[in-house]
N, C-alpha and C positions, 0 to 999 in steps of 0.2 A: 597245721601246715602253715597257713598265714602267721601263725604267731615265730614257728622256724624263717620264713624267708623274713620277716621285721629284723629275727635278732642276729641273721646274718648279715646284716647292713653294719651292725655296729659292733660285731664281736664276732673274733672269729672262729669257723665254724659255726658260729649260732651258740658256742659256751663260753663258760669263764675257766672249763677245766675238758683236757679233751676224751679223759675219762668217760664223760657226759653224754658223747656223742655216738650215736649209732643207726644204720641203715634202717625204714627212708629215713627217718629224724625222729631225735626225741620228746617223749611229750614233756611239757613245763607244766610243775607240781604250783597249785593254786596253795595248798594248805597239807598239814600231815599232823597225825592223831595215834598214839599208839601206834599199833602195828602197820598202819596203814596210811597211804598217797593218794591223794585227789586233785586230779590232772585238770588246767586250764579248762577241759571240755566236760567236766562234772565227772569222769570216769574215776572208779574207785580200784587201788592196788594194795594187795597185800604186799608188805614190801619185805625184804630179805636183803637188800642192798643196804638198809641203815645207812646213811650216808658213810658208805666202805667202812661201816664195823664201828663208826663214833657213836651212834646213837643204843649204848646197850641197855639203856633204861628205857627204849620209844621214844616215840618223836614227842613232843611237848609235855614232859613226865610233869606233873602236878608241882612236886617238894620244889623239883629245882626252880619251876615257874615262880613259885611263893618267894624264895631267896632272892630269883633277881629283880625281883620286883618291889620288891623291899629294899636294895640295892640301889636300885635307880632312880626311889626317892632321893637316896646321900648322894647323888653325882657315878660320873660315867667315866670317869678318868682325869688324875689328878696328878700326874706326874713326879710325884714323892711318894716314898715309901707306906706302909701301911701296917694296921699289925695282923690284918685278914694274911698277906700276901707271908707273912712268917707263920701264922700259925699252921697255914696250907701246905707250907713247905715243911713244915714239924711232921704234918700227917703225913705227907707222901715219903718222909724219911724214916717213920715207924713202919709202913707197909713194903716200903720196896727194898729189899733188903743191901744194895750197895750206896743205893742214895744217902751219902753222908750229909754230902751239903750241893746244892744244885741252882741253876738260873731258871726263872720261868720267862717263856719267850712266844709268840704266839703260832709257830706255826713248826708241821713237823722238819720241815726243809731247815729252818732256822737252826734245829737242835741239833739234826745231826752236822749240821756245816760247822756249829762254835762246838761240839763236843769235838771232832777230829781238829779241830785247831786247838783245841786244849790239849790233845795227847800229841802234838808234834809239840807246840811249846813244852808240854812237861820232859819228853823224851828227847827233846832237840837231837829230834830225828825226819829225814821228809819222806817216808814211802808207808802206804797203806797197803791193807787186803781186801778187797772185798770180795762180793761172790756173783759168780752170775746168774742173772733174777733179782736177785735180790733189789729192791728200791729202799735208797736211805733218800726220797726228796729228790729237787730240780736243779742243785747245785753246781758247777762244774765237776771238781773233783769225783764225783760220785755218778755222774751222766754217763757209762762212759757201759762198751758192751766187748766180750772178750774176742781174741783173735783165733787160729788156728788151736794155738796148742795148749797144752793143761795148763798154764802158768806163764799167763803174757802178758804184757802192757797193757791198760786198755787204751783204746782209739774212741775219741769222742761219737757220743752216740744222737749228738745233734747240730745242727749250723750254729753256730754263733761261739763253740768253744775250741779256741785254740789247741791243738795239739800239743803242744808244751804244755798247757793245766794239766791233765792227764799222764805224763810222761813220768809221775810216782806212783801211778797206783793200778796196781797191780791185781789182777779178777782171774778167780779159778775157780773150777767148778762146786758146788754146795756139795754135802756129803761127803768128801773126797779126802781122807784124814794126809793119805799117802801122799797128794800135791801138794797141801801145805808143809806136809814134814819135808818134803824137797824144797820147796822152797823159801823154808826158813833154813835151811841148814847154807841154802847159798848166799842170802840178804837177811838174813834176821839180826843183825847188828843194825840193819839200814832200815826195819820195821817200825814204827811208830806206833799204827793201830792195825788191828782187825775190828773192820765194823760188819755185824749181820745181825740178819732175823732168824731170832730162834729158832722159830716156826717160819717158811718163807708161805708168804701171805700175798703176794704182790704177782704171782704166775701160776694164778690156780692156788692150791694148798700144798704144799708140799711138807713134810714133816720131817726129823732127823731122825737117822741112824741111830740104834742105841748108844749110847755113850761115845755120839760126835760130838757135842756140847762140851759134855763133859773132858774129853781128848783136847777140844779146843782150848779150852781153858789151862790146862796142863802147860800145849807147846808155847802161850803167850808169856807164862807164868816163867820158863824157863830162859826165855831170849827176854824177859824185862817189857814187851809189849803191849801194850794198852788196850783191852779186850773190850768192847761195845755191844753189848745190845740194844740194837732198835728195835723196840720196844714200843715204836708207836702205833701197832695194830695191837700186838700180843699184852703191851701192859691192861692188867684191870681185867682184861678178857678171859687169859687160861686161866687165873685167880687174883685174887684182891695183890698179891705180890708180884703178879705176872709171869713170862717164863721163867724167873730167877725162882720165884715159889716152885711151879709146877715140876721145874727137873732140876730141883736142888741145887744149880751153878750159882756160882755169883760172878757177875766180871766186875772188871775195874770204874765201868761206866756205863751208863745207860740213857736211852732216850723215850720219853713218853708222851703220849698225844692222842687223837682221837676222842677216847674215851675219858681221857683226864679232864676233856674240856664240857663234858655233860652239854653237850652242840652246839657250845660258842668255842673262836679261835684260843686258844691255848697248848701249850707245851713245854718240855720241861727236858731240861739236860744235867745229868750231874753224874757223882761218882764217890769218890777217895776225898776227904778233904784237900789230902796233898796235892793230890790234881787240880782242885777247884779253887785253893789258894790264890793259883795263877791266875786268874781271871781279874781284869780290873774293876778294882782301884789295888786291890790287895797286890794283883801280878803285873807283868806286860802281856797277858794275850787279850786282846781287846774281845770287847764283847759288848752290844747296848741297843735297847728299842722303845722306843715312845711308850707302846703299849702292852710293854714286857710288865708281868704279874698287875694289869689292870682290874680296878676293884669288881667287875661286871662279871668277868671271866674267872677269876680268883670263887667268886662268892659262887659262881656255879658248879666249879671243880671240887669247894669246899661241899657241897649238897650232894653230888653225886659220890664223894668218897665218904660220905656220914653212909650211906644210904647203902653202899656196899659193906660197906664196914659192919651195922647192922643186922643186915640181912645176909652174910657170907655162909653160914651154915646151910641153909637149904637154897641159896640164890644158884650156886655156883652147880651142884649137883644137879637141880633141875636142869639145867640151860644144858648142859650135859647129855642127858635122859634125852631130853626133846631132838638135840645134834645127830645124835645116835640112832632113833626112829628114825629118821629121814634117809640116813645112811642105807640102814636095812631095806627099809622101800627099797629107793633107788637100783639096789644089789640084786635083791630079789625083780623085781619088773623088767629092768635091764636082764637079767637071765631069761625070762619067760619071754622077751622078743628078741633074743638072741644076740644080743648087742654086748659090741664088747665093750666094757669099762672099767676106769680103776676111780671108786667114791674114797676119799678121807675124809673124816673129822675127829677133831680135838675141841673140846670143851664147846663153846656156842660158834664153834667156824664149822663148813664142811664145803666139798665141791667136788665135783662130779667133772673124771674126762675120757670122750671116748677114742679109750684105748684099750688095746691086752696085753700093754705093755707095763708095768709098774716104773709108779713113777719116782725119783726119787733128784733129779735135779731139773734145770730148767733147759735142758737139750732133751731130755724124755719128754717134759711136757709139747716143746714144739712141737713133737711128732704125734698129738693125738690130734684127731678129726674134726678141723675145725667147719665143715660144713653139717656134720651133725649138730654142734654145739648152736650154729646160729638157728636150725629149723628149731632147736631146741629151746632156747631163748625167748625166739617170735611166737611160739606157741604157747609158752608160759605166760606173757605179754597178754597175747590174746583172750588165755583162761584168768586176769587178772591177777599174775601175781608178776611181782618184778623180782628179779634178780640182776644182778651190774652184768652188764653186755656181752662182755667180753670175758671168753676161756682165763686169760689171766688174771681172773680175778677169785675173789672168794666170797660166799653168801655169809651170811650173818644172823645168827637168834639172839633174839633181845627179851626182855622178861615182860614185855608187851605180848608176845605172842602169845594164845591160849589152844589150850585143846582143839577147841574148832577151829582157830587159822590153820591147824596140824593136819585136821581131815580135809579143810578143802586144801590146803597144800598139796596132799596123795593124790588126790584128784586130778590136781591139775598135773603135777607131777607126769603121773600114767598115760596123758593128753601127750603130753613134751616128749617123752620118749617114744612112742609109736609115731606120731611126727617124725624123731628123727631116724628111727629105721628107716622109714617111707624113702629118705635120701641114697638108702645104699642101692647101687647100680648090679645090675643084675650079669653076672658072667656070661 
């Protein structure tokens, strides 16, 4: 609590991300190990939050410690090219299957704002799609939260961005094959990009329709449009190739992050040569950062893709296995106190929302019960395990977690949901 009101004086809210923050106040993590958080006051957390999904090797994985440490004897950043920062990008263009040629840049915001400027420069075209829920980053264009109806402008979704930023881009609901084919058939000359998450990661879990991906790909491919996936939760995670491996799509472009940076800042944007051509010095779509493909970052991104690479046979599957137990829990205990919910998980994601409703875009998720979700929360908290705060979010398995973070996970689990029954109100 003292350590909350201190860093409210000089940061607001008391974070540097608002993510971060939640009722009374968060605790501030002294150190993290493997699976697990130990808070300013000696308290220990099994943690599931992974810092939102980047840490899928644990928190201070050994390999990648050894690299940048080794690393850091040669310098911390040099401001010229390097051959670490080619060879890495050779790797992530053998694994990810549209990545021809690409920028490394350090943060996810960064990649998806220069990739949608790569796809107007290439299409010299000014209107996007995106979806809503979906979070591509803190950017103007993409800040933006839909209107009434299926296929509307968006209206800025915070102070400081003009209404004109927004005034191209255009948000319709996830899932929704029949909004999009309408309205591409009235703007799709005026379309540039469609940017989304394959899997939407950012409101809960939400997953796709069978052959929405796939569909989507089709209607870009026909209007000449420049199809995106963000890919900075999903790459690395549903597989070493990301959702492009997992449900065979490929688009024109992609963005990655989190987990590409093995828990330093990094990220990465790229595509189609022809697209990436544009980029300066080659094109006019500018693009440039200090500490774009820096040797610290670079040398960790290279350890954690050895390291998946390696281990993809049994890594991928297990993490899987473990996603999937938790699910069934959940399903099963939520039945036996009568509580209604809908759990997803896909490869090491999963999340729990209570409703009995299915969920399948992000006006479904609103309507699930956000007062069970916090009883639900604070009580996990209390049984020592952390999960990220907030319903719109998604938990996280890392290949740190073992059998017995599984068991007392149930545990605590079975604690969080009888808690949140305790909240329904009696007729």
């Amino acid at each position: 609590m003292m350590l909350y009101e201190r860093a409210k004086k000089t940061l607001p809210g008391g974070v540097n991300s608002p993510v971060r923050a939640f009722e009374p106040y968060p605790f501030f993590v002294e150190c993290a190990q493997g699976s697990k958080l130990y808070d300013a006051d000696g308290k220990k957390y099994l943690d599931y939050c992974m810092a939102y999904g980047a840490m899928l090797l644990g928190h201070a994985n050994p390999e990648i410690l050894d690299a940048v440490k080794a690393q850091l004897q040669k310098g911390t950043l040099y401001g010229t090219p390097t051959e670490l920062e080619v060879q890495f990008a050779e790797t992530i263009s053998q694994v990810s299957p549209c990545m021809e040629m690409m920028r490394l840049v350090s943060t996810g915001t960064e990649a998806t704002m220069h990739a949608l400027r790569a796809a107007r420069g290439y299409t010299n075209r000014k209107k996007i799609i995106k979806f809503d829920g979906c979070f591509h980053g803190s950017h103007d264009n993409v800040l933006v939260k839909a209107g009434s109806g299926a296929a509307t402008f968006g209206t800025p979704n915070s102070l400081g961005i003009p209404q004109e930023t927004t005034q191209n881009t255009i948000v319709l609901p996830y899932n929704d094959i029949e909004a999009l084919e309408n309205t591409f058939r009235a703007e799709g000359q005026n379309i540039a990009a469609v940017i989304v998450e394959p899997v939407m990661a950012n409101v809960g879990l939400i997953l796709p329709k069978t052959d929405y991906l796939q569909n989507l790909r089709k209607i870009t491919q026909t209007y000449g449009t420049v199809l995106i996936f963000d890919e900075i939760i999903t790459g690395f995670r549903l597989a070493l190739g990301g959702a492009q491996e997992y449900f065979g799509v490929k688009p024109d472009m992609a963005t990655l992050g989190k987990v590409l940076g093995g828990g330093f800042p990094l990220a990465a944007f790229g595509g189609k040569s022809e697209i990436m051509q544009n980029i300066s010095p080659t094109g006019k779509v500018y693009q440039a950062g200090t500490f774009s493909g820096n040797p610290v970052s670079a040398t960790a991104g290279m350890a954690t893709l050895n390291y998946l690479s390696k281990n993809k046979p049994q890594l991928y599957p297990q993490l899987e296995k473990k996603a999937s137990e938790l699910k069934k829990f959940l399903l099963d205990q939520a039945t036996s106190y009568q509580l209604p919910v809908q759990v997803y998980s896909i490869a090491s994601l999963y999340q729990l929302f209570f409703t009995a409703q299915d969920i399948t875009n992000y006006d479904d998720a609103k309507h699930s019960n956000q007062t069970m979700f916090s009883a639900y929360f604070h009580e996990l908290l209390k049984q020592g395990v952390f999960i990220p705060p907030s319903q719109y979010e998604t938990c996280f398995i890392s290949t740190a977690h073992t059998e017995d973070d599984l068991k007392f996970t149930t545990n605590a689990l079975d604690c969080a949901l009888r808690a949140a029954a305790k909240t329904r109100t009696t007729p």
